[in-house]
PyMOL Python script that loads the backbone (N, CA, C, O; Angstrom):
from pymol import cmd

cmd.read_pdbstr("""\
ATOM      1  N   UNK A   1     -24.914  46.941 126.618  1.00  0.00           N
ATOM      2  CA  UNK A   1     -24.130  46.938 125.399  1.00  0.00           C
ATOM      3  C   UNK A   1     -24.734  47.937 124.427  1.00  0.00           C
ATOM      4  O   UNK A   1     -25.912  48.083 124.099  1.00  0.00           O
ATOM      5  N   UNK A   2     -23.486  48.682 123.991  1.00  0.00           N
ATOM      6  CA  UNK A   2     -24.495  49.813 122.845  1.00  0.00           C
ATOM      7  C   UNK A   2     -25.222  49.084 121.740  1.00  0.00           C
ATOM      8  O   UNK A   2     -24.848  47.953 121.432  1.00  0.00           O
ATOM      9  N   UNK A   3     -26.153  49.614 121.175  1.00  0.00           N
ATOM     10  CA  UNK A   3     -26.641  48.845 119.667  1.00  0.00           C
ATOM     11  C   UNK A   3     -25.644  49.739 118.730  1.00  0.00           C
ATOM     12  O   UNK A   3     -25.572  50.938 118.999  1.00  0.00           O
ATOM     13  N   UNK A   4     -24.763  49.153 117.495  1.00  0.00           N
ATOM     14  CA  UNK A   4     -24.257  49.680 116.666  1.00  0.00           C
ATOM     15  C   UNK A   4     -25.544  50.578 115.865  1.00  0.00           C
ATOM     16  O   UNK A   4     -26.724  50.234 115.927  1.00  0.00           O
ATOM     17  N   UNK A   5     -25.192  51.427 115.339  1.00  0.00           N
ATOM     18  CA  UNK A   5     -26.294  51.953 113.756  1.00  0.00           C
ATOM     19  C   UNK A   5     -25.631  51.725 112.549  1.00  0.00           C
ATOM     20  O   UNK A   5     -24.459  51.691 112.173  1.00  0.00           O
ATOM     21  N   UNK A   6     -27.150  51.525 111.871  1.00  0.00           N
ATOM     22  CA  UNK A   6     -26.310  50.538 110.592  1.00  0.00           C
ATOM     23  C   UNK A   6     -25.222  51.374 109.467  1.00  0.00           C
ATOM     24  O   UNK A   6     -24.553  51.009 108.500  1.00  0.00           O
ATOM     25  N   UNK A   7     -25.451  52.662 110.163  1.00  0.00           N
ATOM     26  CA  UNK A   7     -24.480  53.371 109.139  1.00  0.00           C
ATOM     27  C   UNK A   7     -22.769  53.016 109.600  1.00  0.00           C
ATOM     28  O   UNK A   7     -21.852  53.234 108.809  1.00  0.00           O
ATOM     29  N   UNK A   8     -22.512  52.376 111.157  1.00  0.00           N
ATOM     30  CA  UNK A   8     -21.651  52.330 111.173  1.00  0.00           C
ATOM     31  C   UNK A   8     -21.333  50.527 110.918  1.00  0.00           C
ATOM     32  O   UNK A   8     -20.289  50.032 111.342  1.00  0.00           O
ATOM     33  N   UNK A   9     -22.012  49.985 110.442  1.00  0.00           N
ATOM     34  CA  UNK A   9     -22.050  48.765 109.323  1.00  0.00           C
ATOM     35  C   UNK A   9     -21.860  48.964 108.088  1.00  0.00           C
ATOM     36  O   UNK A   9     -21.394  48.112 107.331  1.00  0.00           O
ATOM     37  N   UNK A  10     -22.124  49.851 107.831  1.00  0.00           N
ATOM     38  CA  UNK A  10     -21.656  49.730 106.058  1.00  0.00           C
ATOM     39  C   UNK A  10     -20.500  50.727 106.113  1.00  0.00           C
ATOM     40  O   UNK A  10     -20.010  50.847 104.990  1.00  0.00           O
ATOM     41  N   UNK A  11     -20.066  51.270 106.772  1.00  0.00           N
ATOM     42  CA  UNK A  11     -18.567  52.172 106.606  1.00  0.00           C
ATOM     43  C   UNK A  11     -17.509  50.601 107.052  1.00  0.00           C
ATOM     44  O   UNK A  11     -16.622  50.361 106.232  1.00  0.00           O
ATOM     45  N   UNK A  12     -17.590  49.865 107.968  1.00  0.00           N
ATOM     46  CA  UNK A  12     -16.850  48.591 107.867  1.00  0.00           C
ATOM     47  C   UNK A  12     -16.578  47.796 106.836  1.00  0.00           C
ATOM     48  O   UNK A  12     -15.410  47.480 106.612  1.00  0.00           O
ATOM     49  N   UNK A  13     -17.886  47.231 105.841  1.00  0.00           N
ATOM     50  CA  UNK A  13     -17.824  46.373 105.124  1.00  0.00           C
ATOM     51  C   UNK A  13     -17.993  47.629 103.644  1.00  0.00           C
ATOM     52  O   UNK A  13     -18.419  47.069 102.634  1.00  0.00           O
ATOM     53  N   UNK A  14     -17.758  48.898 103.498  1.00  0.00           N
ATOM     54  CA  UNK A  14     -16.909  49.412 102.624  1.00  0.00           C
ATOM     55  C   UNK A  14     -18.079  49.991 101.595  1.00  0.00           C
ATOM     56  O   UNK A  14     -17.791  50.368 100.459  1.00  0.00           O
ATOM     57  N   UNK A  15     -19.556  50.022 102.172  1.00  0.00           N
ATOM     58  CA  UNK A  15     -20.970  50.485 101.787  1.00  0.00           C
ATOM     59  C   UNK A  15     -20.696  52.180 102.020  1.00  0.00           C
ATOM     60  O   UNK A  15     -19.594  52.727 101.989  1.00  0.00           O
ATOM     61  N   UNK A  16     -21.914  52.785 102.243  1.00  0.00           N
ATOM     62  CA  UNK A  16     -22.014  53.677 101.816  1.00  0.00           C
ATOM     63  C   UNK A  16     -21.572  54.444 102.939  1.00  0.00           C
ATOM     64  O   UNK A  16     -21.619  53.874 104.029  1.00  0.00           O
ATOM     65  N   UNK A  17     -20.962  56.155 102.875  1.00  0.00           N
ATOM     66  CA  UNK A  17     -19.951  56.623 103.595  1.00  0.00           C
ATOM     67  C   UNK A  17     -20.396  58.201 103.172  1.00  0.00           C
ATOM     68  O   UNK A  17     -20.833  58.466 102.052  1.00  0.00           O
ATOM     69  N   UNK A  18     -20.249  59.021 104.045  1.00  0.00           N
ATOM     70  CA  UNK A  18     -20.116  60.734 103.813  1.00  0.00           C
ATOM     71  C   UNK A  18     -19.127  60.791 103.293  1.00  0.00           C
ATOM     72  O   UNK A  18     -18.294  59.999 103.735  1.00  0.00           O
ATOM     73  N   UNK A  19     -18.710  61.614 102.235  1.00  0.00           N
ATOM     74  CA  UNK A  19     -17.621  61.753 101.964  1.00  0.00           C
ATOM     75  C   UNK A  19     -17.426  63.653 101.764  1.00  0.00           C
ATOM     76  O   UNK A  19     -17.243  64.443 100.838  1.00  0.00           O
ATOM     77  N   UNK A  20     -17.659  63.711 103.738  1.00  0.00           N
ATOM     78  CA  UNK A  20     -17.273  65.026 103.413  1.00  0.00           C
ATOM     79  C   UNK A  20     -15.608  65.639 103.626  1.00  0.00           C
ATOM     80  O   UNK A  20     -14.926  64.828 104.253  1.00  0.00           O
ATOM     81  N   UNK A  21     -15.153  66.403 103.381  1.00  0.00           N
ATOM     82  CA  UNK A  21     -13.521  67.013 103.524  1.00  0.00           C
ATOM     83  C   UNK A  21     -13.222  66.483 104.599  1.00  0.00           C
ATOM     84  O   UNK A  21     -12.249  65.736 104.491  1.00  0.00           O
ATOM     85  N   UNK A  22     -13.874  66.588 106.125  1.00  0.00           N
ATOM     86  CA  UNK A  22     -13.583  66.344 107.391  1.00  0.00           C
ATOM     87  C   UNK A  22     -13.031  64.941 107.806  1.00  0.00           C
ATOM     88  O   UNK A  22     -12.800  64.625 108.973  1.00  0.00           O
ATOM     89  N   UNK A  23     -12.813  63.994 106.525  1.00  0.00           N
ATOM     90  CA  UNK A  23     -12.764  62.523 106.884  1.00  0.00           C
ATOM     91  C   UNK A  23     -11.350  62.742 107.200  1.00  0.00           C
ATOM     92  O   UNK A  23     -11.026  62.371 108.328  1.00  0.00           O
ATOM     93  N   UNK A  24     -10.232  63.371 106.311  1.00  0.00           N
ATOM     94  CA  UNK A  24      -9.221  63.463 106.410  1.00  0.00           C
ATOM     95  C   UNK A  24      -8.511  64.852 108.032  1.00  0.00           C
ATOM     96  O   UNK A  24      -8.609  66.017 107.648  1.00  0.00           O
ATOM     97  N   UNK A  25      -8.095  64.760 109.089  1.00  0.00           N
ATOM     98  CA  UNK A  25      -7.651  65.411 109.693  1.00  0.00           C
ATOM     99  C   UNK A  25      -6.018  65.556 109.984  1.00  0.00           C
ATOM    100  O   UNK A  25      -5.175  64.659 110.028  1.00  0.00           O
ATOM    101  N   UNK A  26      -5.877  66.835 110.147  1.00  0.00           N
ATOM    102  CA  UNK A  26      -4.271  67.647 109.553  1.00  0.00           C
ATOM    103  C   UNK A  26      -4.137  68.112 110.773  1.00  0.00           C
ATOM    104  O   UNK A  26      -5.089  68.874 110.940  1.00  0.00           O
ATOM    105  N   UNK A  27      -3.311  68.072 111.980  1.00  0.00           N
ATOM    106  CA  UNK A  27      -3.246  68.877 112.885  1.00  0.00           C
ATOM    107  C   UNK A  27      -3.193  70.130 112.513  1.00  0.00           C
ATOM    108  O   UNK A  27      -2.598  70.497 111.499  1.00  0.00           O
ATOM    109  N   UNK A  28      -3.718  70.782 113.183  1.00  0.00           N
ATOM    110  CA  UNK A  28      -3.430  72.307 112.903  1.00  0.00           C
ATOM    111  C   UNK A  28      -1.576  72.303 113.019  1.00  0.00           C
ATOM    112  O   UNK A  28      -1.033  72.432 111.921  1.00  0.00           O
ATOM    113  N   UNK A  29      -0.863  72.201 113.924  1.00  0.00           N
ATOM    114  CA  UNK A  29       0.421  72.477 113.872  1.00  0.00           C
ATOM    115  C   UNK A  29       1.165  72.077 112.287  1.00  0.00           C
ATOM    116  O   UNK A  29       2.150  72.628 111.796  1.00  0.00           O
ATOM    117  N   UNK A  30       0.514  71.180 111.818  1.00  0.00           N
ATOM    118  CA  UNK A  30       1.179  70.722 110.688  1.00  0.00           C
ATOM    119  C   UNK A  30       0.805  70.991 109.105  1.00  0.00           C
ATOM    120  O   UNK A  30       1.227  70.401 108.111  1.00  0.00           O
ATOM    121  N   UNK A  31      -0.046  71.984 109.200  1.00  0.00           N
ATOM    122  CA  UNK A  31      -0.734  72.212 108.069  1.00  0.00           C
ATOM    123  C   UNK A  31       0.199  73.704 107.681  1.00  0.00           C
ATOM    124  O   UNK A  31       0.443  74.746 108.289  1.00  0.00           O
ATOM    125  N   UNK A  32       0.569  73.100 106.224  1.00  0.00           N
ATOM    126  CA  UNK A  32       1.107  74.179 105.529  1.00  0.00           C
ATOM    127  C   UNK A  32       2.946  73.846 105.853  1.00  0.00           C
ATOM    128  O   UNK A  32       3.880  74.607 105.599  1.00  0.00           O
ATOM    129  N   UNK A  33       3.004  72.532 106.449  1.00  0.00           N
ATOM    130  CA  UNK A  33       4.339  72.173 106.357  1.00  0.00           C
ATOM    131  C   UNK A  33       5.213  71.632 105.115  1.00  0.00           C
ATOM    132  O   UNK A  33       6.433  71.505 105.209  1.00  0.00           O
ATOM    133  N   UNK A  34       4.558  71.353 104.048  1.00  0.00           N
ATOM    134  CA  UNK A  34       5.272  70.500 103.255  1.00  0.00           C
ATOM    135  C   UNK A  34       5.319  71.724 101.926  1.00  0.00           C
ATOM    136  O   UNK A  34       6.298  71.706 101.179  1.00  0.00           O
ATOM    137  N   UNK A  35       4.077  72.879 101.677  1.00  0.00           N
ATOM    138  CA  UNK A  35       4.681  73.980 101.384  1.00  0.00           C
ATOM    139  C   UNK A  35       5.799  74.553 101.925  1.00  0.00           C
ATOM    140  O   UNK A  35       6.725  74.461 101.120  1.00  0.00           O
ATOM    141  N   UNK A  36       6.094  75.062 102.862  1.00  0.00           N
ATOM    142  CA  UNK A  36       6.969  75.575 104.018  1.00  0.00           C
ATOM    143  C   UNK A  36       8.113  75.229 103.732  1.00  0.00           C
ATOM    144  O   UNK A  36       8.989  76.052 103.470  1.00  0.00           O
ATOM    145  N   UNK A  37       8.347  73.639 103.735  1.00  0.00           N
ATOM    146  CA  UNK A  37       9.268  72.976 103.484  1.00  0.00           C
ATOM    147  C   UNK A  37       9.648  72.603 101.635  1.00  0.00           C
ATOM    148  O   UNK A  37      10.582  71.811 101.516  1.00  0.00           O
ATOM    149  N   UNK A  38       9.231  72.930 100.737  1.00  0.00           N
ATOM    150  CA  UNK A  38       9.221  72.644  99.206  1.00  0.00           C
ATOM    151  C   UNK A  38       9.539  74.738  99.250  1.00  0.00           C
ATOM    152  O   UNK A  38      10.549  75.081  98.636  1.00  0.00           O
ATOM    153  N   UNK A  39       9.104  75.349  99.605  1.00  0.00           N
ATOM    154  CA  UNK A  39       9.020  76.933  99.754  1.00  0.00           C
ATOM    155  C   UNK A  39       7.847  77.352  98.927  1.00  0.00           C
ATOM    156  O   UNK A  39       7.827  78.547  98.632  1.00  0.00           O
ATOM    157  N   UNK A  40       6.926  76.650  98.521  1.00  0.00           N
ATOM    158  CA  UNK A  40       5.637  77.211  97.788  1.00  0.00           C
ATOM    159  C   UNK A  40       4.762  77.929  98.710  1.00  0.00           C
ATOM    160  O   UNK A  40       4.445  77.439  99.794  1.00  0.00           O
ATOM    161  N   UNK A  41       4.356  79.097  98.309  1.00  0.00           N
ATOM    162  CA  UNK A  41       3.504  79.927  99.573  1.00  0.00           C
ATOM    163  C   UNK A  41       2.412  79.199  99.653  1.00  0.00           C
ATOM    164  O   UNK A  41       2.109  78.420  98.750  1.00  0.00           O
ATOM    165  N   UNK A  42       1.638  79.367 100.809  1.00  0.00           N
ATOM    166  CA  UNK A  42       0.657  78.978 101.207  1.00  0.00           C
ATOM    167  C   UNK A  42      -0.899  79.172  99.970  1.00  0.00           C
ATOM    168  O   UNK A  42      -1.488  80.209  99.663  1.00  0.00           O
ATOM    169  N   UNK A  43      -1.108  78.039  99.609  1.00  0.00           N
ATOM    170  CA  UNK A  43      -2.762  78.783  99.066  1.00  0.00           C
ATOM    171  C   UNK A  43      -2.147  77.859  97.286  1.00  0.00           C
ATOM    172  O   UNK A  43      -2.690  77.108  96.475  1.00  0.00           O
ATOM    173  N   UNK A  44      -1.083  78.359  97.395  1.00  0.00           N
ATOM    174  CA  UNK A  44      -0.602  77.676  95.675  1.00  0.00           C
ATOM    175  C   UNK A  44      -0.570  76.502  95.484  1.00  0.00           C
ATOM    176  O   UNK A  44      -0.182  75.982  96.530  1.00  0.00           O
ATOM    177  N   UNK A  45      -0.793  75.621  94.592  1.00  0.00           N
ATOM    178  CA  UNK A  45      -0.393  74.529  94.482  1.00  0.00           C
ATOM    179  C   UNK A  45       1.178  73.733  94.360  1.00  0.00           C
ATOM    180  O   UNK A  45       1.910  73.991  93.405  1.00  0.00           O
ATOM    181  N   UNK A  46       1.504  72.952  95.212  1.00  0.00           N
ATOM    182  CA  UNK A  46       3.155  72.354  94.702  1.00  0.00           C
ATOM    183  C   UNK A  46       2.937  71.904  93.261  1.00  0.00           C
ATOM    184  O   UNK A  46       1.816  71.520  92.927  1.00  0.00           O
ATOM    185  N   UNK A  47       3.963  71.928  92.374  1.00  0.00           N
ATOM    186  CA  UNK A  47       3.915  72.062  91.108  1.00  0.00           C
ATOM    187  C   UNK A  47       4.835  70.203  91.206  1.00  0.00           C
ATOM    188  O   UNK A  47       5.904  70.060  91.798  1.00  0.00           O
ATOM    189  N   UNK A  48       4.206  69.209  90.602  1.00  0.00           N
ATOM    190  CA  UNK A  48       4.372  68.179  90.598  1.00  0.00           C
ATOM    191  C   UNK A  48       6.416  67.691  90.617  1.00  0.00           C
ATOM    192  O   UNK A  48       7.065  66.891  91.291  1.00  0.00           O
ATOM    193  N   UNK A  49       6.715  68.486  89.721  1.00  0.00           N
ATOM    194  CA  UNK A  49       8.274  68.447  89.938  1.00  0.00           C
ATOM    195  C   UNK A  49       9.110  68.098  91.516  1.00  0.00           C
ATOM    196  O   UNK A  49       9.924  67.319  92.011  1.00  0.00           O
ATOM    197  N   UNK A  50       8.212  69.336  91.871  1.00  0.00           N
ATOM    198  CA  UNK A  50       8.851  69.075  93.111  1.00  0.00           C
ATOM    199  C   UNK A  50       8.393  68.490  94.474  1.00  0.00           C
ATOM    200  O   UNK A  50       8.826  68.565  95.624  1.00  0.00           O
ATOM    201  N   UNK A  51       7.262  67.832  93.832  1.00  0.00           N
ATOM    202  CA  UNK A  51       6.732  66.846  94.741  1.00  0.00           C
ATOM    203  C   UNK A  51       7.583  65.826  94.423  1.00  0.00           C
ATOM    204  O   UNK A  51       8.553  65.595  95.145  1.00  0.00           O
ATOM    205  N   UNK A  52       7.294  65.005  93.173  1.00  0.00           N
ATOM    206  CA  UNK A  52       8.362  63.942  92.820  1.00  0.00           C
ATOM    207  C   UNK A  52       9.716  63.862  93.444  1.00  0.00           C
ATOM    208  O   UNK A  52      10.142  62.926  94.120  1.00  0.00           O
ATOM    209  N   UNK A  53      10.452  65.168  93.072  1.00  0.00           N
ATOM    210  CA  UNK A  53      11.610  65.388  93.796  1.00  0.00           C
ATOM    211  C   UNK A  53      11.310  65.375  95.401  1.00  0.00           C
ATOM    212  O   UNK A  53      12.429  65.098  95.831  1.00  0.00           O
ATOM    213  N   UNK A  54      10.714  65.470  96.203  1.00  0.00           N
ATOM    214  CA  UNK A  54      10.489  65.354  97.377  1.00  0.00           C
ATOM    215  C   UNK A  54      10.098  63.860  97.817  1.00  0.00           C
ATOM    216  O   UNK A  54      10.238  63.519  98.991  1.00  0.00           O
ATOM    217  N   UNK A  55       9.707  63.163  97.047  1.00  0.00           N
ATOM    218  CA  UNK A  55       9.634  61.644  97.351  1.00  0.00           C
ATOM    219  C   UNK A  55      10.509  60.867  97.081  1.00  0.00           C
ATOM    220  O   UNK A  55      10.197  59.685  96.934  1.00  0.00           O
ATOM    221  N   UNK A  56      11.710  61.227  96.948  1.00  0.00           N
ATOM    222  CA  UNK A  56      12.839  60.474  96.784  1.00  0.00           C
ATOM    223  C   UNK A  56      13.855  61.560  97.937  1.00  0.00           C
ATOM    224  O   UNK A  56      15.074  61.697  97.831  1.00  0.00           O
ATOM    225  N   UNK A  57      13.185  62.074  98.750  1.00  0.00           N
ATOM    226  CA  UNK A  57      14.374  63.106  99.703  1.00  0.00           C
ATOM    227  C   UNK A  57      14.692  62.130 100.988  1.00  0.00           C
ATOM    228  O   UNK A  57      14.089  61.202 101.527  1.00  0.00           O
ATOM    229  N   UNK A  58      16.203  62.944 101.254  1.00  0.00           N
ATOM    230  CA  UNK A  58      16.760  61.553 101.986  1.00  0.00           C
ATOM    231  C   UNK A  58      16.207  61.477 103.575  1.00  0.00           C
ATOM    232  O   UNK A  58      16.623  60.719 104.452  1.00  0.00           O
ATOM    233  N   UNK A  59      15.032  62.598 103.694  1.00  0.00           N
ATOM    234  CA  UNK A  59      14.141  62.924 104.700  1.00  0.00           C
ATOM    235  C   UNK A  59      12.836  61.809 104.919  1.00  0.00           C
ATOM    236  O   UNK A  59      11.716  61.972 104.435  1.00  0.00           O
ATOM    237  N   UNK A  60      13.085  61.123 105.415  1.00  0.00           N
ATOM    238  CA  UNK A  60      11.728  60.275 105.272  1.00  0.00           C
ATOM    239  C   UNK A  60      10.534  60.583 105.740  1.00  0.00           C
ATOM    240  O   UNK A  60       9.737  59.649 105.834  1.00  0.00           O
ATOM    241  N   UNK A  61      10.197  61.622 106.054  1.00  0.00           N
ATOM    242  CA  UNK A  61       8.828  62.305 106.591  1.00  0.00           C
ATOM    243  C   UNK A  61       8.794  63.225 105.505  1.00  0.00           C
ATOM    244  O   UNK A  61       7.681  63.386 105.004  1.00  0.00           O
ATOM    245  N   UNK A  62       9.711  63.847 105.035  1.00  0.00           N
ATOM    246  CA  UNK A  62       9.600  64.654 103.940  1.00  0.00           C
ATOM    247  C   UNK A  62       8.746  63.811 102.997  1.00  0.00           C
ATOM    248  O   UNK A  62       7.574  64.076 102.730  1.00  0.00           O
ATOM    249  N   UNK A  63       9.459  62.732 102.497  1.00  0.00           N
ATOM    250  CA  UNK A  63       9.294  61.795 101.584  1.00  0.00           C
ATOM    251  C   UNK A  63       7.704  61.113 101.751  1.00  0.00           C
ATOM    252  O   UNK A  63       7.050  60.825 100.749  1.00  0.00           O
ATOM    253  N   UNK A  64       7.445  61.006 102.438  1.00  0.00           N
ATOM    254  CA  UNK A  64       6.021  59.991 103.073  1.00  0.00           C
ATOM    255  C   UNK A  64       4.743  61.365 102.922  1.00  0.00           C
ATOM    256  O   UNK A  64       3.579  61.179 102.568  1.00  0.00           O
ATOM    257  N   UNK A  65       5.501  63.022 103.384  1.00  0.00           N
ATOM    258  CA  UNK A  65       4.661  63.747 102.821  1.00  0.00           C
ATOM    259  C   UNK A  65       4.157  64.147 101.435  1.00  0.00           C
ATOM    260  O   UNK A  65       3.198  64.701 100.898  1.00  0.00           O
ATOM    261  N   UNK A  66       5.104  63.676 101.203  1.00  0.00           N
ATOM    262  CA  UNK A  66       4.744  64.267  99.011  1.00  0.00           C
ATOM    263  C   UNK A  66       4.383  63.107  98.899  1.00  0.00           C
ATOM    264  O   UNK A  66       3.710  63.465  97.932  1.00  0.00           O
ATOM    265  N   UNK A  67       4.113  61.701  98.979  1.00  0.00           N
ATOM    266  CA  UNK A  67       3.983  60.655  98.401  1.00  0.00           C
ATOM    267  C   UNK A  67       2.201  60.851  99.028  1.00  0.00           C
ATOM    268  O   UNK A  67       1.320  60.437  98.274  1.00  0.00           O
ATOM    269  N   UNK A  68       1.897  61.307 100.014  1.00  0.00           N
ATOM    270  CA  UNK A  68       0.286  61.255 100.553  1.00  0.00           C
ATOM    271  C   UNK A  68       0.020  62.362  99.264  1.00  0.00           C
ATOM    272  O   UNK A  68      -0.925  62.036  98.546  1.00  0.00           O
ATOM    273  N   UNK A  69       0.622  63.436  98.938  1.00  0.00           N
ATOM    274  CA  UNK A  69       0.062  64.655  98.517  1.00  0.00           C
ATOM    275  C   UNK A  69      -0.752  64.741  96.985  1.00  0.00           C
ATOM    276  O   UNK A  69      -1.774  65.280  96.560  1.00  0.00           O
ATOM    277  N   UNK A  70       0.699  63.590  96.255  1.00  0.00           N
ATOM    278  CA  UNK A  70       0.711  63.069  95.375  1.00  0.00           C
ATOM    279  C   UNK A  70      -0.707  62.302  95.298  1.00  0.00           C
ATOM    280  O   UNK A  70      -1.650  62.837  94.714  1.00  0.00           O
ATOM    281  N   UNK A  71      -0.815  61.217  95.815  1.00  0.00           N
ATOM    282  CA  UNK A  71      -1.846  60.141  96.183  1.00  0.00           C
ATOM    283  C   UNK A  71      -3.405  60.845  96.226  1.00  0.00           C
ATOM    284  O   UNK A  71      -4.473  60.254  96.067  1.00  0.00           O
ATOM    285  N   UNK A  72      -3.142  62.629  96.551  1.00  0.00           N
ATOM    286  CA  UNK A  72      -4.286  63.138  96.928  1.00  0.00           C
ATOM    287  C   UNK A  72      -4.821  63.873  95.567  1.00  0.00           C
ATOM    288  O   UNK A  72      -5.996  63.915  95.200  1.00  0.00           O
ATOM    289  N   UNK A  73      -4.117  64.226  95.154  1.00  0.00           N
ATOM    290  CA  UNK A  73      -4.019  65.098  93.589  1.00  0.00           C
ATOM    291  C   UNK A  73      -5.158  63.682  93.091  1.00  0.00           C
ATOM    292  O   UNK A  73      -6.210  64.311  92.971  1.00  0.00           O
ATOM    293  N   UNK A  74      -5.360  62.836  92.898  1.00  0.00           N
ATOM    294  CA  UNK A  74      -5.872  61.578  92.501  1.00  0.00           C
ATOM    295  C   UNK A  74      -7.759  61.369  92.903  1.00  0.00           C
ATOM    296  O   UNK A  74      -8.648  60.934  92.170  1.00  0.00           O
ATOM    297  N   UNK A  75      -7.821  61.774  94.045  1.00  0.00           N
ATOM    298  CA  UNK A  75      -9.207  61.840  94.325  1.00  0.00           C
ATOM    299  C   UNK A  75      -9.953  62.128  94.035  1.00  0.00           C
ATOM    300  O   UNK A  75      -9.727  63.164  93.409  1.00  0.00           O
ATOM    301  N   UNK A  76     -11.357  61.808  94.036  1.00  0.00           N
ATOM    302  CA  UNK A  76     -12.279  62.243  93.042  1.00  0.00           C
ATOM    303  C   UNK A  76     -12.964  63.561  93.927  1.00  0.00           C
ATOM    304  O   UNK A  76     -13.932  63.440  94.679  1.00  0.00           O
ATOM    305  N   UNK A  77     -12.243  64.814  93.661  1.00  0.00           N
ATOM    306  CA  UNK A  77     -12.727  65.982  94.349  1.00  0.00           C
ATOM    307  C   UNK A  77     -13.638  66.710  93.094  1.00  0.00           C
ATOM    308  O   UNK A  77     -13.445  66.392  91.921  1.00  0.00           O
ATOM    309  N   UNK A  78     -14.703  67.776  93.516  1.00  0.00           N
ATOM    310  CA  UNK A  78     -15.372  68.247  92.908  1.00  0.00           C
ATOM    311  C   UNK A  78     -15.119  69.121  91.231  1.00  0.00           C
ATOM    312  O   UNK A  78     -14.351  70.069  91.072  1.00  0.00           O
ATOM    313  N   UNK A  79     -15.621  68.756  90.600  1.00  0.00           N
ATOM    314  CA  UNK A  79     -14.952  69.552  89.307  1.00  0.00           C
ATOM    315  C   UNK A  79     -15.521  70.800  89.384  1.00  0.00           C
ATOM    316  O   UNK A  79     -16.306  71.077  90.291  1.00  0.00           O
ATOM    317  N   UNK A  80     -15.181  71.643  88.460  1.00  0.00           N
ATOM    318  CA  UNK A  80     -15.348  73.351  88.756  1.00  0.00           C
ATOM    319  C   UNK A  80     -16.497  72.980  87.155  1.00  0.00           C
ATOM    320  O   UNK A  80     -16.854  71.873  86.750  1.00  0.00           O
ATOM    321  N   UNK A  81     -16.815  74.336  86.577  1.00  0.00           N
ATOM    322  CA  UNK A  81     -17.763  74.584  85.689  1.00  0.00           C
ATOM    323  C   UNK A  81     -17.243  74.549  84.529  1.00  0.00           C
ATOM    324  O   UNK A  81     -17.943  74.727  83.532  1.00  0.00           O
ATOM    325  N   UNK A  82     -15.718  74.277  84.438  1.00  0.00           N
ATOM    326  CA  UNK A  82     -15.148  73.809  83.173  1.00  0.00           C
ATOM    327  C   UNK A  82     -15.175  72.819  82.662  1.00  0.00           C
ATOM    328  O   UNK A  82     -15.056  72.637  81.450  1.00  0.00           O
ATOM    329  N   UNK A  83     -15.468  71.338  84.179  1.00  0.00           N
ATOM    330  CA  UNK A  83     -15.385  70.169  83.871  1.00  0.00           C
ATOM    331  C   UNK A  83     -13.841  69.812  84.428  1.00  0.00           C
ATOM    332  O   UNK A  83     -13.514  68.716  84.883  1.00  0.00           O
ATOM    333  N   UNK A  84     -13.242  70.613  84.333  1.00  0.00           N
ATOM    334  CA  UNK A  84     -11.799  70.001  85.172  1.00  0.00           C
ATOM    335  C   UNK A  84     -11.675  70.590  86.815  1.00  0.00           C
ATOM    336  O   UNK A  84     -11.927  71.669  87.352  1.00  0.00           O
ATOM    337  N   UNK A  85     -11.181  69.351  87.256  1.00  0.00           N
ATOM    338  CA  UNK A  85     -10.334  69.533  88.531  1.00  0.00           C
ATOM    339  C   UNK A  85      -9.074  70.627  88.901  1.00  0.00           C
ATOM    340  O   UNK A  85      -8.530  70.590  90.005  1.00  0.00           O
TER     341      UNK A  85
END
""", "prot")
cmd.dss("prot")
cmd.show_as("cartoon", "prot")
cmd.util.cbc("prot")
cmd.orient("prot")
């Protein structure tokens, strides 16, 4: 029987965790689809309008994508030297 390590004990009960970029994985085929699909070029940010508007589209994968994207705008990602995100 393997022995667990305790790091993979405290990622269960919600302790301490890497929190590097890599937690989240995007197939490559699918990255840069929901630009693609909104028509924002690659690299820009979707401009919240039309995310919103995309979470009410009668596309439900459309919809489930702006609602993660949305959800992501929210995370506590690194601030720049201004102090803002």
């Amino acid at each position: 029987m393997a022995k667990k390590s305790d790091n993979d004990a405290d990622d269960k009960k919600g302790g301490k965790r890497d929190n590097d970029a890599d937690d989240i994985k995007i197939k490559p085929s699918h990255e840069g689809k929901l630009h693609k699909a909104l028509g924002v070029p690659a690299g820009n940010k979707i401009p919240l309008k039309r995310l919103d508007a995309a979470e009410h589209a009668g596309n439900p994968v459309l919809a489930k994508e702006a609602r993660f994207a949305v959800n992501e705008r929210a995370w506590n990602h690194p601030k720049n030297k201004h102090g803002r995100r």
